[in-house]
RODO-2510 file (C-alpha; in nm, 4 decimals, decimal comma):
residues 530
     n   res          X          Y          Z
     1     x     0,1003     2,8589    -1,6346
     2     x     0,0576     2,4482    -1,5961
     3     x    -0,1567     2,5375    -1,3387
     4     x    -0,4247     2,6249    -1,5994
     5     x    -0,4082     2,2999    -1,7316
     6     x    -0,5693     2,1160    -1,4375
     7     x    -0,8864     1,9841    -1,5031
     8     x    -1,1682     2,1875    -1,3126
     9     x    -1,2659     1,8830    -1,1203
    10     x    -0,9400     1,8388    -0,9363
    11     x    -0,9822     2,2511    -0,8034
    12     x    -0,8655     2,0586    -0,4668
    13     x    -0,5326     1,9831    -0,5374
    14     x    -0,2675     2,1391    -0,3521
    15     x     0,0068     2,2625    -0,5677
    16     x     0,2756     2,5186    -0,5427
    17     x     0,1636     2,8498    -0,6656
    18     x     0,4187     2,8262    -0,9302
    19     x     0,5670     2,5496    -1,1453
    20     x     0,9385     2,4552    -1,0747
    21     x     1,1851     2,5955    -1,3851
    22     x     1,4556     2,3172    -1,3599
    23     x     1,7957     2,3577    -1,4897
    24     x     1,9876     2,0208    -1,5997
    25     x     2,3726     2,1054    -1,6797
    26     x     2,6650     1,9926    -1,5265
    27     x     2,8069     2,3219    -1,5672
    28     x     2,5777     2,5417    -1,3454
    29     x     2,4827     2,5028    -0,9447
    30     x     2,1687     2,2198    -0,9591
    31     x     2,0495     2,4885    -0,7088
    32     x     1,9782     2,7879    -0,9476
    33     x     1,6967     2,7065    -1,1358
    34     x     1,6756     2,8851    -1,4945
    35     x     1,3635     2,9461    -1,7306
    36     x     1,4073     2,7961    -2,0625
    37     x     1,2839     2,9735    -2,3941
    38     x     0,9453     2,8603    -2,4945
    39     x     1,1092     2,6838    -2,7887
    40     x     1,0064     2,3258    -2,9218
    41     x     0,8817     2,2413    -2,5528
    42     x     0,6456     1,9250    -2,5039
    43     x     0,3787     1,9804    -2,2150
    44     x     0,2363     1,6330    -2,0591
    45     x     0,0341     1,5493    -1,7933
    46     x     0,0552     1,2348    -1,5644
    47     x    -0,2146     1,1175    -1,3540
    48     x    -0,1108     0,8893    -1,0724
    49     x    -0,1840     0,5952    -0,8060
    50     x    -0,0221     0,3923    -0,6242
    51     x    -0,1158     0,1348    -0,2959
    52     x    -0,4841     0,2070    -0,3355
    53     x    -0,4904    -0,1682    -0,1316
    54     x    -0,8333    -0,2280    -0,2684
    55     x    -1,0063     0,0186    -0,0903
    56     x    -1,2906     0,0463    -0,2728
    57     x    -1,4462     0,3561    -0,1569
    58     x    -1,1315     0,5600    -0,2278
    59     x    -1,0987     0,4001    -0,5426
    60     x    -1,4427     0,5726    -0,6336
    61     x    -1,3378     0,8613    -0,5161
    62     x    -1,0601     0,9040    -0,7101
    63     x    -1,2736     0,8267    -1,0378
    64     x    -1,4276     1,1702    -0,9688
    65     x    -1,1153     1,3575    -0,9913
    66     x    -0,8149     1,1695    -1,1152
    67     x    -0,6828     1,2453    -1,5150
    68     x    -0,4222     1,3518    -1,7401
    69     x    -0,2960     1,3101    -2,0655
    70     x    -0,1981     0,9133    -1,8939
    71     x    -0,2884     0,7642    -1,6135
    72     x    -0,0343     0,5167    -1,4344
    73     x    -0,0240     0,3214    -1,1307
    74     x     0,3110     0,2368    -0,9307
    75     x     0,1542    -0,1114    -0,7735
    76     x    -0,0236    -0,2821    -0,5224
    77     x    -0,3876    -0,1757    -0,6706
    78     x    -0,5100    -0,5001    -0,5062
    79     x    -0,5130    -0,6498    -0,1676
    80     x    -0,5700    -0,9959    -0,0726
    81     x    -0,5892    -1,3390    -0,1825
    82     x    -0,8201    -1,5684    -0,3676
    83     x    -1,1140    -1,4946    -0,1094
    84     x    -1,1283    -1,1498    -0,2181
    85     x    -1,2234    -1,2028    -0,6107
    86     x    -1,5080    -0,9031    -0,5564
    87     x    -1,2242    -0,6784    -0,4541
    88     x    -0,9974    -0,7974    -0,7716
    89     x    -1,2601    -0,7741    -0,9707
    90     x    -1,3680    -0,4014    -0,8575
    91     x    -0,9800    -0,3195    -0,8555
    92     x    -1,0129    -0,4019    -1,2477
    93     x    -1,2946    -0,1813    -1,3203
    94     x    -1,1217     0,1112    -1,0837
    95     x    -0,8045     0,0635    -1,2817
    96     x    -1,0132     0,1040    -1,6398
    97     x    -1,2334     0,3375    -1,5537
    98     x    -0,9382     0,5726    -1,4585
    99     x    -0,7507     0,4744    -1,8143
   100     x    -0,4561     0,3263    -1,6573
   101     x    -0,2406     0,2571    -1,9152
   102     x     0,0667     0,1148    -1,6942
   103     x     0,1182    -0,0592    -1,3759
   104     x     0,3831    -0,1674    -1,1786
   105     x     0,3852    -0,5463    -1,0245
   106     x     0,3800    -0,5245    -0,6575
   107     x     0,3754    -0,7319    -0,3934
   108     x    -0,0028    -0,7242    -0,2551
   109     x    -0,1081    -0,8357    -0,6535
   110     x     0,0745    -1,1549    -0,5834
   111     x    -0,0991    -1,2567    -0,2828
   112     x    -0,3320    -1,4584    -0,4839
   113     x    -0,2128    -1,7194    -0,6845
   114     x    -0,0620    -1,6824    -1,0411
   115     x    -0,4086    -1,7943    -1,2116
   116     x    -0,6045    -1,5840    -1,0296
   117     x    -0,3671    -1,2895    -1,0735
   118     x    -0,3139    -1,3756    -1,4271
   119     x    -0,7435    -1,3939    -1,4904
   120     x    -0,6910    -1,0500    -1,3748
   121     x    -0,3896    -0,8863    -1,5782
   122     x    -0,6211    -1,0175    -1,9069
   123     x    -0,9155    -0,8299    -1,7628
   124     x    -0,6810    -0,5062    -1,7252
   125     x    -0,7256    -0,2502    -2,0223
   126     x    -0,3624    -0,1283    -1,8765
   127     x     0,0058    -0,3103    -1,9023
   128     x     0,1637    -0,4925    -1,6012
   129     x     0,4985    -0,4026    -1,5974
   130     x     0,7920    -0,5637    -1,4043
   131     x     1,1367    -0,5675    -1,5691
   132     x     1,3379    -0,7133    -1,2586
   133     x     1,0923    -1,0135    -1,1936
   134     x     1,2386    -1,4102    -1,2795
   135     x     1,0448    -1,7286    -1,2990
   136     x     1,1159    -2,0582    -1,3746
   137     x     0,9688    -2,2451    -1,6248
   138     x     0,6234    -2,4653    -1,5445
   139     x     0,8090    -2,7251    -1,7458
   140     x     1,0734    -2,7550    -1,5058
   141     x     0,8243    -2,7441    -1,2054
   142     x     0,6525    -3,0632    -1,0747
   143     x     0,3057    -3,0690    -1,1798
   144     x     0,1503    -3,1705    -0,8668
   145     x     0,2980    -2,8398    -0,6913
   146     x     0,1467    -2,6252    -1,0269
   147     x    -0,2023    -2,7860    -0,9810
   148     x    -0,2227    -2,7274    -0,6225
   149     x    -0,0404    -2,4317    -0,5962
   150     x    -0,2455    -2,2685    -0,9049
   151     x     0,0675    -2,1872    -1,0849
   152     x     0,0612    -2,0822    -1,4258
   153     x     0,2971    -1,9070    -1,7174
   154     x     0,2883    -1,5613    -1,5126
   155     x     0,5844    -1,4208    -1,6971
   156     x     0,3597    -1,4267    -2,0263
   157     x     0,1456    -1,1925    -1,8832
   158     x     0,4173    -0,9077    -1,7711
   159     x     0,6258    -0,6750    -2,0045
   160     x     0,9137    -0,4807    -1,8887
   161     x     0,8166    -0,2102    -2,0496
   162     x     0,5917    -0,0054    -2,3084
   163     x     0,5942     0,2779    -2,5224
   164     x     0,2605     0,5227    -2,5548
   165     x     0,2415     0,8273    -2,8116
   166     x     0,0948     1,1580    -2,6765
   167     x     0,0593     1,4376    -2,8695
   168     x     0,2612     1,3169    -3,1195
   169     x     0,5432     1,2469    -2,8784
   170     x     0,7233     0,8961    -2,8053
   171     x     0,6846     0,8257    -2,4207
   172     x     0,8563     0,5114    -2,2394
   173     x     0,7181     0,3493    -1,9664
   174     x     0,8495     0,0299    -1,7750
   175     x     0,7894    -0,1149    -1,4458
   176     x     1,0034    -0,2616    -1,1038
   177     x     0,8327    -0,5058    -0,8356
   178     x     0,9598    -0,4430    -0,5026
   179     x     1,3118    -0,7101    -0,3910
   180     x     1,1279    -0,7887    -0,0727
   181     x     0,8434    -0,9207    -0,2468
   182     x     0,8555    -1,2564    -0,1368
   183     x     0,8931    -1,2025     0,2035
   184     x     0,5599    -0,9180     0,1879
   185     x     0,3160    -1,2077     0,0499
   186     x    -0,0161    -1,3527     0,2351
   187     x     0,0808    -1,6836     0,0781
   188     x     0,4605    -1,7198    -0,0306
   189     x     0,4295    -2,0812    -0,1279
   190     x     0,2240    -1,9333    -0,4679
   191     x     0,5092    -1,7714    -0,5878
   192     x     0,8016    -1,9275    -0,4804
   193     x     0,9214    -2,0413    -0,8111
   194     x     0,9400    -1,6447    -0,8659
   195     x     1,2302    -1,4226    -0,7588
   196     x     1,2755    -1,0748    -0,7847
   197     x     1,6454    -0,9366    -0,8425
   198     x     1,8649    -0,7387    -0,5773
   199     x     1,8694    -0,3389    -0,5767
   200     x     2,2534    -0,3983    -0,8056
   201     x     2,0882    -0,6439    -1,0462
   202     x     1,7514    -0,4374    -1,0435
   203     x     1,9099    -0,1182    -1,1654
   204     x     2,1075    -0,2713    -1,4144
   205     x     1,7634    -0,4303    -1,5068
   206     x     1,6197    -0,0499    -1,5251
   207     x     1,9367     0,0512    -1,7185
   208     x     1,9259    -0,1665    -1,9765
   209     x     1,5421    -0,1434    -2,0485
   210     x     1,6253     0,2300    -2,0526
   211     x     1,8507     0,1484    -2,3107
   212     x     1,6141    -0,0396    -2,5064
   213     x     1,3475     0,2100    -2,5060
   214     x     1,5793     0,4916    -2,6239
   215     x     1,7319     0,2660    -2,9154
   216     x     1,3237     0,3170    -3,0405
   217     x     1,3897     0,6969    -3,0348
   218     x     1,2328     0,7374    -2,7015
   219     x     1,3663     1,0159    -2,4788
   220     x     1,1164     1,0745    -2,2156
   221     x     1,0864     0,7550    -2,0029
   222     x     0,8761     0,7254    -1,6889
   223     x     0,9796     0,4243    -1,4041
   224     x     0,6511     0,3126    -1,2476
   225     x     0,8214     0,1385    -0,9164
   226     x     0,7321    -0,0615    -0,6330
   227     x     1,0791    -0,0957    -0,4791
   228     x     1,0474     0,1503    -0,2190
   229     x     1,1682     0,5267    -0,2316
   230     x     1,5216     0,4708    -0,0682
   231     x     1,6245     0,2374    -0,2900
   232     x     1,4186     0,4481    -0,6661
   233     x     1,6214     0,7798    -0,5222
   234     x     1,9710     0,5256    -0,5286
   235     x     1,8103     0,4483    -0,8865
   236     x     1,7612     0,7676    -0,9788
   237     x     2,1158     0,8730    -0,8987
   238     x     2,2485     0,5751    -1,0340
   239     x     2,1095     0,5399    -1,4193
   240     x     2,0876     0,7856    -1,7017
   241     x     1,7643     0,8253    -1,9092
   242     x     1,4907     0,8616    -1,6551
   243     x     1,2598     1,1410    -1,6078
   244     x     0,9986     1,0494    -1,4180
   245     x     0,9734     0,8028    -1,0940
   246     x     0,6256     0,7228    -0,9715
   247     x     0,7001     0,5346    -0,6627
   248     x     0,5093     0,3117    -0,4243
   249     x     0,5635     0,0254    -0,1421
   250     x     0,7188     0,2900     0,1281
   251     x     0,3601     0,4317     0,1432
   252     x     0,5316     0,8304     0,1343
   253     x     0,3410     1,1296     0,0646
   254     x     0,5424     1,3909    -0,0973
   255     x     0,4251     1,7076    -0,1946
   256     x     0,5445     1,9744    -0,4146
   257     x     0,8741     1,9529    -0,5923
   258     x     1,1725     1,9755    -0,4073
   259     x     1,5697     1,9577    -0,4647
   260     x     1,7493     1,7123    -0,2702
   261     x     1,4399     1,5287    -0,1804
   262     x     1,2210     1,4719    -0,4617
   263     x     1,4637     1,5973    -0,7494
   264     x     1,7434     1,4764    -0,8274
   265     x     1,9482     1,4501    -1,0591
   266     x     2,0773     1,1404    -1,2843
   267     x     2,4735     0,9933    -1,3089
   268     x     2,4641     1,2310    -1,6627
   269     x     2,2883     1,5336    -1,4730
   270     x     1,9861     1,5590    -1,5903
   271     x     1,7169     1,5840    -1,3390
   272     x     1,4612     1,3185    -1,2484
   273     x     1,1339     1,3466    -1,0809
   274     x     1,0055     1,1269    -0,8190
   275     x     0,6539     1,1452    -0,6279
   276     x     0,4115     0,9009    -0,4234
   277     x     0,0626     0,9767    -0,2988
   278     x     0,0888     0,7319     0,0544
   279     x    -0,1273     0,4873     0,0864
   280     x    -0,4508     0,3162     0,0477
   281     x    -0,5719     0,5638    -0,2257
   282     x    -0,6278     0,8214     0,0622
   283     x    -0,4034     1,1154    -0,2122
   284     x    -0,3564     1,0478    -0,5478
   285     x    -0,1400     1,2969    -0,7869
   286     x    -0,0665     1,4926    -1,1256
   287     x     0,2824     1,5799    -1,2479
   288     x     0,2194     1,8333    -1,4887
   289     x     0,5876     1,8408    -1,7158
   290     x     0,7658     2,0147    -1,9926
   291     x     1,0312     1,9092    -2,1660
   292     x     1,2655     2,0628    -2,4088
   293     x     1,3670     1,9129    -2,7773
   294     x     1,6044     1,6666    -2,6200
   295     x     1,3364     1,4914    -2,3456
   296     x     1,5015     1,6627    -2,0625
   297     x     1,2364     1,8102    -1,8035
   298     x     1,2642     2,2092    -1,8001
   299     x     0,9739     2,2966    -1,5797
   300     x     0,7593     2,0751    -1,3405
   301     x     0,4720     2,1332    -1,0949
   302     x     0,3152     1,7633    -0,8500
   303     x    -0,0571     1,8507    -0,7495
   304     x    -0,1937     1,5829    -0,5061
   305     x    -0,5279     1,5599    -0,4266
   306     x    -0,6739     1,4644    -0,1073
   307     x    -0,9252     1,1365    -0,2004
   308     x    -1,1479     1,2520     0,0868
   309     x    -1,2665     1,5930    -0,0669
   310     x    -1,4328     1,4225    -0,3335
   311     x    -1,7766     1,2551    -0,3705
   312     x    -1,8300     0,9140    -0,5218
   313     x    -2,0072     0,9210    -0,8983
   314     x    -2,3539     0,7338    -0,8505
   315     x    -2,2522     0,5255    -1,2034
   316     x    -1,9480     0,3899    -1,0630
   317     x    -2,1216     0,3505    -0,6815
   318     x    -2,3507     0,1053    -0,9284
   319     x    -2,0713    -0,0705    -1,1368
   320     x    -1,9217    -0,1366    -0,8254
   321     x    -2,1917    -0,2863    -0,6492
   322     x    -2,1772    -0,5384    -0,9202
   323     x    -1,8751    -0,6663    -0,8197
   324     x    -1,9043    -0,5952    -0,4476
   325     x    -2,2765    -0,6406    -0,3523
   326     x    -2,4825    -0,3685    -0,2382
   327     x    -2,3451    -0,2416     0,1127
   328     x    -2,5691    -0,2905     0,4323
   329     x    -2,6266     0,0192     0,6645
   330     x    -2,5264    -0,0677     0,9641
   331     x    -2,4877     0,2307     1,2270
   332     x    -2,3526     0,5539     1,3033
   333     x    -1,9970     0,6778     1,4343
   334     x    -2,1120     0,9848     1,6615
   335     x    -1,7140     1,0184     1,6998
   336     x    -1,4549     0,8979     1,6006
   337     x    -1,0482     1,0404     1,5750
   338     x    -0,8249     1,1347     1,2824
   339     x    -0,6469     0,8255     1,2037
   340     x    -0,3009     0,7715     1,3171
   341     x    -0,0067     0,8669     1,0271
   342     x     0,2460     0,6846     1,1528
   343     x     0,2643     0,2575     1,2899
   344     x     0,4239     0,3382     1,6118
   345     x     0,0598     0,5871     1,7453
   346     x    -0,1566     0,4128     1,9215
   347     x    -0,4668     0,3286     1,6519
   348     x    -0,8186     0,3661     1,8502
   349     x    -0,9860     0,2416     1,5986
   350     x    -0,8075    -0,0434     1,5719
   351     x    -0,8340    -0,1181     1,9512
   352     x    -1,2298    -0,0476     1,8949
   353     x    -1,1977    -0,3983     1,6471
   354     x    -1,0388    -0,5545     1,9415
   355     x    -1,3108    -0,4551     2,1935
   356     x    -1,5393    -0,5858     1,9654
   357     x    -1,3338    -0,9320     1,8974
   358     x    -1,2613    -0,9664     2,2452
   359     x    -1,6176    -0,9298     2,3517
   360     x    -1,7538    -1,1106     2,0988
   361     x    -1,5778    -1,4371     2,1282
   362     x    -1,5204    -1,4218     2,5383
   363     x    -1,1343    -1,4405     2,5329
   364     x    -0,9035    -1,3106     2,7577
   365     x    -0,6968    -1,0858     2,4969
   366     x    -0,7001    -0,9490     2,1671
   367     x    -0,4650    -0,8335     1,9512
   368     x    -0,4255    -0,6860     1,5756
   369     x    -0,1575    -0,5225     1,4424
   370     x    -0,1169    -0,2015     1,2985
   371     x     0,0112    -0,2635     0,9367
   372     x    -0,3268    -0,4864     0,8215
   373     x    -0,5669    -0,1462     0,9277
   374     x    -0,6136     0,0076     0,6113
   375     x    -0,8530     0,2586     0,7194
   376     x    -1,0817     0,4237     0,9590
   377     x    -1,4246     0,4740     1,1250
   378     x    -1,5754     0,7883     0,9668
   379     x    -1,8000     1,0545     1,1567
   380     x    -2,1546     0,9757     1,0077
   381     x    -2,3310     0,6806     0,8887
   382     x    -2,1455     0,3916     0,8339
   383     x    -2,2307     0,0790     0,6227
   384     x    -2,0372    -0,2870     0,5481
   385     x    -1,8558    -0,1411     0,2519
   386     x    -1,6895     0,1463     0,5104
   387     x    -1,6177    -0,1602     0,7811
   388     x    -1,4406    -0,3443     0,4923
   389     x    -1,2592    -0,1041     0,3896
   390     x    -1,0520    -0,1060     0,7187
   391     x    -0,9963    -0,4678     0,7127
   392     x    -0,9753    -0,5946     0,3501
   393     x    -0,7950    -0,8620     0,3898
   394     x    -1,0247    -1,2051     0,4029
   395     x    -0,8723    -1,3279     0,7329
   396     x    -1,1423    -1,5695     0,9534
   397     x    -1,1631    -1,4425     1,3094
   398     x    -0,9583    -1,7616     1,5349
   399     x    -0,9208    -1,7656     1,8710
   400     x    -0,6235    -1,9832     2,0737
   401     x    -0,5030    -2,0530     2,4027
   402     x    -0,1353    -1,8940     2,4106
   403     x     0,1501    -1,9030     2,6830
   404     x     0,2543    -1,6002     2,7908
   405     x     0,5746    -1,6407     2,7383
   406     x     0,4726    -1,6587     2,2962
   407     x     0,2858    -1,3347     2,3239
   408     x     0,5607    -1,1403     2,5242
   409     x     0,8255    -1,2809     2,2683
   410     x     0,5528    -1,1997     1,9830
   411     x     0,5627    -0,8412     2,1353
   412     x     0,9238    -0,7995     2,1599
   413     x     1,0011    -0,8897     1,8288
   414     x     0,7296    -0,6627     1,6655
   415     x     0,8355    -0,3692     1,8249
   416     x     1,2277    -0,4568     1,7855
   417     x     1,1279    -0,4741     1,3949
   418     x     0,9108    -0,1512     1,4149
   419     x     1,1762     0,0379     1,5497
   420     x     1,4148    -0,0540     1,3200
   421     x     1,2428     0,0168     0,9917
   422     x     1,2558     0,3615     0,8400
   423     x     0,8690     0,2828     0,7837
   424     x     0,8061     0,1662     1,0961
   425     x     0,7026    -0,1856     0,9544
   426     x     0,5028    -0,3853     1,0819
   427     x     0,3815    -0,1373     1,3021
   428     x     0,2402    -0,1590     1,7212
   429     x     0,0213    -0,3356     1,8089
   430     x    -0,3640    -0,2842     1,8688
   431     x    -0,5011    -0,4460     2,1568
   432     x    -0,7821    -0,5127     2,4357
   433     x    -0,6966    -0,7139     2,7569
   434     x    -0,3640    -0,5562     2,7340
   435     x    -0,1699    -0,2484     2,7914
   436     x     0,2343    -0,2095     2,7351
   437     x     0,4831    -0,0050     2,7011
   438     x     0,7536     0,0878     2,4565
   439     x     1,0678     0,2726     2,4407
   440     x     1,1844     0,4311     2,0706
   441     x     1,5286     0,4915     2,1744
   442     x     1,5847     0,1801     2,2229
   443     x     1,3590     0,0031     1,9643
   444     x     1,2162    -0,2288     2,2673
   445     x     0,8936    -0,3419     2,4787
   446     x     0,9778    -0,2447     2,7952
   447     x     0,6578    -0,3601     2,9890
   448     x     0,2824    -0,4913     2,9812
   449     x    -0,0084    -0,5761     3,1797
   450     x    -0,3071    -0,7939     3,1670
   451     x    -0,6290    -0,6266     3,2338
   452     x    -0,9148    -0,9373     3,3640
   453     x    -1,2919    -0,9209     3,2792
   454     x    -1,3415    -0,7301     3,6152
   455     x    -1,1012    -0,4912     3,5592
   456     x    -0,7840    -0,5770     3,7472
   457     x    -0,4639    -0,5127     3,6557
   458     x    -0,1663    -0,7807     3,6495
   459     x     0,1917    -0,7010     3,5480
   460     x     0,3876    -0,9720     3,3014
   461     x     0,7070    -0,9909     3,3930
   462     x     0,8420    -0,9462     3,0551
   463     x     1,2049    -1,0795     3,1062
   464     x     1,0617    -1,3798     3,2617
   465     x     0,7264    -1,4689     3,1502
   466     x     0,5665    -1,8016     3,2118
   467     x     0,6030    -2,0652     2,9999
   468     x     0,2807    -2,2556     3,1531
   469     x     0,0149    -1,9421     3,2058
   470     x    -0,2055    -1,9337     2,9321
   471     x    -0,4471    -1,6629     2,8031
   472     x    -0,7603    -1,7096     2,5318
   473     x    -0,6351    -1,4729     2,2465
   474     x    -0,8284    -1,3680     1,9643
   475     x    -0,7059    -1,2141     1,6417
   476     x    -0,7149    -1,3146     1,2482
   477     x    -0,5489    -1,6617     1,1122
   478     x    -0,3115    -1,4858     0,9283
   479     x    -0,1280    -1,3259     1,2314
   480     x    -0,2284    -1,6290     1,4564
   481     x    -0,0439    -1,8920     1,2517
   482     x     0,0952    -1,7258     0,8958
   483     x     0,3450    -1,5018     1,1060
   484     x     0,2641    -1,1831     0,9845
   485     x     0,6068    -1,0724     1,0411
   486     x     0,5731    -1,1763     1,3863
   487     x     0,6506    -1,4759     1,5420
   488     x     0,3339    -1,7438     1,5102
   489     x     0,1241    -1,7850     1,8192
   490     x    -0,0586    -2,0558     1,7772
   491     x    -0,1076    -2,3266     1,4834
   492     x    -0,3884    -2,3985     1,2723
   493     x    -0,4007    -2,7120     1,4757
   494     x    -0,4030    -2,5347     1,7849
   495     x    -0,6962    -2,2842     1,6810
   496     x    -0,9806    -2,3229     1,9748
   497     x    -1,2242    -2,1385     1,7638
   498     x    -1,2395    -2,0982     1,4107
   499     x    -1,5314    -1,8259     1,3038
   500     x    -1,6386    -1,8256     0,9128
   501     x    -1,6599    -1,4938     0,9053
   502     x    -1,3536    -1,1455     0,9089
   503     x    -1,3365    -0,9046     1,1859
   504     x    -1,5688    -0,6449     0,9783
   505     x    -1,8875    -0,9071     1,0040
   506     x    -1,7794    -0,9421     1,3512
   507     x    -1,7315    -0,5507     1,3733
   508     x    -2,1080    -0,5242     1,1550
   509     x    -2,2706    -0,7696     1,3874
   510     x    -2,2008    -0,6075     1,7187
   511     x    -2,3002    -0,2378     1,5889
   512     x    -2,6440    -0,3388     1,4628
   513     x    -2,6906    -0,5772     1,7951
   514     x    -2,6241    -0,2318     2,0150
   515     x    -2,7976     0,0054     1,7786
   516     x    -2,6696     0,3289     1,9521
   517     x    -2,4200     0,5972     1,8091
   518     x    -2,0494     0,4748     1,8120
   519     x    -1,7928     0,6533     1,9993
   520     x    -1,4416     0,5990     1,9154
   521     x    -1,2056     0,7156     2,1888
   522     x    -1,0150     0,3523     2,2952
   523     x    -0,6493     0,5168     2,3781
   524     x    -0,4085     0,4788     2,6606
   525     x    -0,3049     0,1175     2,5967
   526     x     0,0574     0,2112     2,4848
   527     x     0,2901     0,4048     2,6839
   528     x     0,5978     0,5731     2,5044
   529     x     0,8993     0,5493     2,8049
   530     x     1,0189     0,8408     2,5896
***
């Protein structure tokens, strides 16, 4: 049974009581699964990652349980840009210490710039991976834009793919980088002499690396992929030769093995695995496999782990700190909500980060949105590490005076582009000052108020705001004036306030100044019409 293979430290995982037998010809129903003689079978184990974001706590929690014969990564281990080189630098050591041996490119490890990015790649002990990515030549660049722009020969520092020998056994591994990359970065101007192909040109890409890999006698290939898993199950249908996809970028969480949804079956018939673990490192996986004397998968069984049930190893809390500095204590959260799983709940913890930027900086209205929270106020103590975990981006706090008639549009179009991603990206918004309402069905804002210092209550008319009102709004420069997939409110020019400091000092500062217990409970400040 593969489920005596887990290692005794993982006893957490959840796993189905009994490993999928698959069968993989053309002539039999894909539904009736067969068991296959226990004749020249190969058994391998694949630990798994993907969109840990930098979370550093996580990442040390998943040192504690996280193993297998190889370790691999499906992208965006990092977060941030050059600001955060602590959180790079602790991203490397997480990626070692786990024996990563392959990683896909995404897009969050390109929102530094290529030097930076590339300083880490050499530090990595694993591959980076990307067989679909194109760059132009620094030769053919202006060197003015390279200096500045901290461009640098990138595509030296990539391979599309890799072969590793377990057991004796030949196993392929290559890598995709997500086709909306460029349009997911903090700073796009980086990497604009980069393009990544379409979803056609991308699984031809795949195909032909495939190829490659199995002209070197290599029949058991794993895709480590950070295009999304729409678009890996269209690439799963749509090639021959893979066995394995360990997706990322759509931040799912399947469990289990299942036909139809998480195996399928390739143009030739053979079946092909795909899994994710979400995001932010909260799950992270093991596919345990077999595979008969011609590569194909005959039995298969996808453990995840929940990151929370495990405790952080004192050695790594230390090599950490290296990287990070020691964290501060700074309070306790006597209660605080599960987290929201999808970026159309309201997030109370986010709108407790607004409370506190509102309050903090005297404005009229703040606002954050949902897709830069990457985590949560835990019950318990809490300390700066915890804080920064939930907003690891290095974003200064900036405050602006903004017409009314910018932050209704602002609001329209981010729930417009909520509503019509399968994800839900970019997700609601969290606010204070505010309240508003949405509708689902129709993918629209379909109302707000703004609540004054004392209390009261005025409506916006949202299909004619004013073009001359303005409010004091408070949020990070990045969804201020870099967009953030919402229209720009204000300017760097037009910044009132510019604080040297992210929301978590500003969060860290106002919970040592009160030094009570922390309740989390700020809800009610999004209505659903349906």
């Amino acid at each position: 049974m593969y489920i005596n293979k887990i290692s005794k430290s993982i006893y957490s995982f959840r796993a189905n009581p009994q490993p999928t037998n698959i069968s993989h010809s053309n002539q039999v129903n894909q539904n009736q699964l067969e068991k296959t003689p226990k004749t020249d079978v190969f058994s391998v184990s694949i630990g798994y990652v993907n969109d840990t974001h930098g979370q550093t706590n996580n990442m040390m929690r998943i040192l504690s349980g996280v193993g297998g014969d190889i370790v691999v990564s499906a992208g965006d281990n990092d977060i941030g840009d050059e600001k955060n080189k602590g959180v790079h630098n602790a991203t490397v050591r997480f990626l070692n210490i786990a024996k990563v041996i392959g990683t896909a490119i995404g897009n969050h490890e390109m929102d530094t710039t290529q030097a930076d990015l590339i300083d880490s790649i050499k530090n990595y002990d694993a591959d980076a991976l990307a067989v679909n990515i194109k760059k132009d030549k620094l030769e053919t660049q202006d060197p003015d834009l390279v200096n500045k722009l901290g461009r640098a020969k990138l595509e030296e520092n990539w391979k599309p793919s890799k072969i590793v020998t377990v057991n004796g056994e030949k196993i392929g591994l290559l890598g995709a980088s997500p086709i909306d990359m460029l349009d997911r970065l903090t700073h796009p101007s980086y990497h604009t002499d980069c393009h990544v192909d379409n979803l056609e040109d991308s699984i031809k890409d795949i195909q032909d690396e495939v190829n490659n890999l199995k002209s070197q006698g290599v029949n058991k290939i794993i895709l480590l992929s950070h295009l999304g898993l729409k678009k890996d199950k269209q690439v799963a249908q749509s090639t021959e030769g893979i066995d394995v996809i360990v997706s990322g970028h759509t931040h799912e969480l399947i469990k289990d093995i299942k036909e139809g949804e998480n195996l399928l079956y390739s143009k030739t018939g053979e079946p092909v695995i795909l899994t994710e673990a979400g995001r932010d490192g909260n799950y992270f996986g093991k596919l345990n496999l077999e595979f008969d004397k011609d590569g194909i998968i005959t039995k298969a069984q996808n453990n995840l782990a929940e990151t929370g049930l495990f405790y952080k190893n004192l050695v790594h809390q230390y090599l950490f700190d290296l990287e990070l500095g020691k964290p501060e204590k700074i309070g306790y959260i006597e209660e605080a909500p599960a987290p929201p799983k999808s970026l159309t709940e309201e997030n109370p913890h986010a709108n407790f980060v607004c409370d506190v930027m509102k309050e903090e900086t005297n404005s009229d209205i703040a606002i954050w949105h949902n897709c830069g929270v990457r985590n949560f106020f835990h019950e318990g103590e809490i300390d700066s590490r915890d804080i920064k975990d939930i907003s690891p981006f290095l974003d200064l706090v900036v405050t602006a005076y903004v017409s009314e008639k910018t932050l209704v549009d602002m609001f329209k179009k981010g729930v417009k582009d909520t509503y019509s991603s399968s994800s839900h990206k970019p997700g609601l918004f969290a606010v204070s000052g505010l309240n508003y309402s949405v509708s689902s069905k129709t993918g629209s804002l379909t109302g707000m108020n703004y609540i004054d210092k004392s209390g009261k209550v005025h409506k916006i008319d949202i299909q004619n705001p004013s073009n001359t009102k303005k409010y004091k709004v408070v949020t990070d420069e990045f969804l201020m004036s870099a967009g953030a997939d919402y229209n720009i409110l204000a300017t760097e020019e037009e910044f009132a306030e510019k604080y040297p400091y992210d929301k978590d000092v500003m969060v860290c500062d106002y919970i040592k100044r009160h030094n009570k217990p922390v309740i989390i409970n700020q809800t009610g400040r999004i209505k659903y019409d349906d």
